[in-house]
N, C-alpha and C positions, 0 to 999 in steps of 0.2 A: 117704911119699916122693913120692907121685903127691898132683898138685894139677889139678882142671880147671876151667877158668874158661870161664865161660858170655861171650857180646857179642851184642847187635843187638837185647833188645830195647827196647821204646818202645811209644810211642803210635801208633795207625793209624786209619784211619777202616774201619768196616765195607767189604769190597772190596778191601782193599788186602795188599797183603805184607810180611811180613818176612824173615829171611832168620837163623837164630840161628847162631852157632857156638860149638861148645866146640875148645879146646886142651887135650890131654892134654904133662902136662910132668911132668920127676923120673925118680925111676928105674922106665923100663920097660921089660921085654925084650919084651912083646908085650901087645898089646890084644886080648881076644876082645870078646865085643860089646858096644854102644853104641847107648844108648838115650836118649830124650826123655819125660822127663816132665812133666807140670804137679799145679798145686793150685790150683784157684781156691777165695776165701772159703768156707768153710763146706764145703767138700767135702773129699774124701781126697786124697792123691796116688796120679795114674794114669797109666797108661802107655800114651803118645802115639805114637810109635813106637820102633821098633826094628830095628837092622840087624847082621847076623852078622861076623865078621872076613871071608866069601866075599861079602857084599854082597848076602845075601840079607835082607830086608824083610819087616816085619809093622808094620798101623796098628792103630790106636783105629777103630771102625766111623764115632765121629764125626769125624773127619778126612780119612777116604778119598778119594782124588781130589783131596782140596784142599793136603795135605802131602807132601811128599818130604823121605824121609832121605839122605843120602848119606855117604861120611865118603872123607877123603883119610889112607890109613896113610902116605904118607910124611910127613907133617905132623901125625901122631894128633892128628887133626881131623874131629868129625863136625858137618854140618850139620844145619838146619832149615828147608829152604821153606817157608815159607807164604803160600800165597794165599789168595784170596776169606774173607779174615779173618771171622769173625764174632763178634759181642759177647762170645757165647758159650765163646770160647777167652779170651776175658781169663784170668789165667793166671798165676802164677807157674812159670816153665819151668824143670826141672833138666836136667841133663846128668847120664850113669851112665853110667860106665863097669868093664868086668868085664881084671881087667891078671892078669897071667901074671908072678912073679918065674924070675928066673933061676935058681932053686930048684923052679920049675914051681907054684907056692905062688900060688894063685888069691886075690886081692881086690878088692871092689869097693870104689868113690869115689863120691862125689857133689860137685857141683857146685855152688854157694850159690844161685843160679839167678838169673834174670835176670827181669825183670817184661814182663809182653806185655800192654797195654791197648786194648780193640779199642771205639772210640766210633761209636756210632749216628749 
């Protein structure tokens, strides 16, 4: 019943930003947390960052300083800053989210993700 749709990413030149966001839509009585992951080729999926329903915050040690999460609950919307892009974030970026039914009945979603290419 929950669907989240990932926007924004693209192509960028090393140096540059994006800015991702998912939408949380369908039936939810509440969002606990929300998180960003990626997969680039050949690697796992891992997790990029993440932020509580109180907006507290945890990154990937390789992102730090250069990403910001944020999310707006009135919108169950979390974003993605990202600056000082580097190749190395190329990426397929998902969106997670953990929803609360109105039964109290925890599940998580995933997001189909969105592609982040960062060119040298």
């Amino acid at each position: 019943q929950v669907q989240l749709v990932e926007s924004g990413g693209g192509l960028v030149q090393a140096g540059g930003s994006l800015r991702l966001s998912c939408a949380a839509s369908g039936s939810i009585f509440s969002i606990n947390a929300m998180a960003w992951y990626h997969q680039a080729p050949g690697k796992q999926r891992e997790l990029v960052a993440h932020i509580t329903s109180g907006g507290s915050t945890n990154y990937a040690d390789s992102v730090k300083g250069r990403f910001t999460i944020s999310r707006d609950n009135a919108k169950n919307t979390v974003y993605l800053q990202m600056d000082s892009l580097k190749p190395e974030d190329t990426a397929v970026y998902y969106c997670y989210a953990v929803t609360v039914t109105s039964t109290y009945y925890t599940m998580n979603y995933w997001g189909k993700g969105t592609l982040v290419t960062v060119s040298s």
